[in-house]
N, C-alpha and C positions, 0 to 999 in steps of 0.2 A: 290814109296815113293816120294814128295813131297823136293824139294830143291838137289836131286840127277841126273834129266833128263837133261843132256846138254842143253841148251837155256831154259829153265827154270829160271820163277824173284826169287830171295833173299835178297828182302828188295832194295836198289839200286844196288844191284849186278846182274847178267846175270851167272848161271852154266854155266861153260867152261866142266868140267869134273867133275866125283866123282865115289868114290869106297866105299859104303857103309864101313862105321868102319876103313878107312883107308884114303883115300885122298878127300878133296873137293877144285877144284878150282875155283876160280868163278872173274870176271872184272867188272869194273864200267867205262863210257867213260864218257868225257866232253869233252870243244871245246877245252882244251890246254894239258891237258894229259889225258892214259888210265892207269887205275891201275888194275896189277893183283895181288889177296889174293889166297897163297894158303897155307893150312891147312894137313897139314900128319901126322898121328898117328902112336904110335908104342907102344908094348907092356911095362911098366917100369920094368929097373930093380929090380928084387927081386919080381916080379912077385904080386899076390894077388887081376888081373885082375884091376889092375891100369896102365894108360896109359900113354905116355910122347906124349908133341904136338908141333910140329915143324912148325913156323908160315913164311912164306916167301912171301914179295913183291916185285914186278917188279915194272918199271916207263916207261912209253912210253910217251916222248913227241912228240902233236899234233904240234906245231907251236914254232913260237920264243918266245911266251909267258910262255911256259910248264915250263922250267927250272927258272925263276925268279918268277912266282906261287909255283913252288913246294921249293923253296928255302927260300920264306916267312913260309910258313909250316912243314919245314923240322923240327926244334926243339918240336911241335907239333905231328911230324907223328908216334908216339910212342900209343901216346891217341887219333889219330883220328882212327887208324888200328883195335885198340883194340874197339873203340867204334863201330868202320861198323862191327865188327868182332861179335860183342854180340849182337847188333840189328839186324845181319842176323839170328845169331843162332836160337833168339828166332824167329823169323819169321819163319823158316824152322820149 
């Protein structure tokens, strides 16, 4: 399947990992920092094959630059996460 193969594209993202129906992680790099998105499902409570999604990113700064870039975006990175996050989906 398509968006599950480690090194595999996902819109600007690179698959690191994925567990069909349950975890997809995936990086994006640039010259001042690398970000990882990852995505983990789990069944919700009360069941009715509804799911809860557990969104988590990492921040790896490249350079002296990383941390004063991500600190301009940081009030932002709410709606920039969520935005890579739905333009991967649909790509996938």
């Amino acid at each position: 399947m398509t968006g599950l193969a480690p090194g595999s594209p996902a819109s600007f993202f690179t698959v690191r990992h994925a567990e069909e129906e349950h975890v997809w992680v995936v990086a994006a790099t640039d010259k001042h920092l690398e970000a990882t998105l990852a995505v983990v499902a789990e069944p919700a409570p009360g069941g009715g094959g509804r799911r809860r999604f557990h969104v988590v990113t990492l921040v790896h700064y490249r350079n002296w630059a990383g941390p004063v870039y991500f600190n301009v975006i940081r009030p932002f990175h709410h709606l920039v996460v969520g935005g890579m996050a739905r333009t991967a989906a649909k790509a996938r």
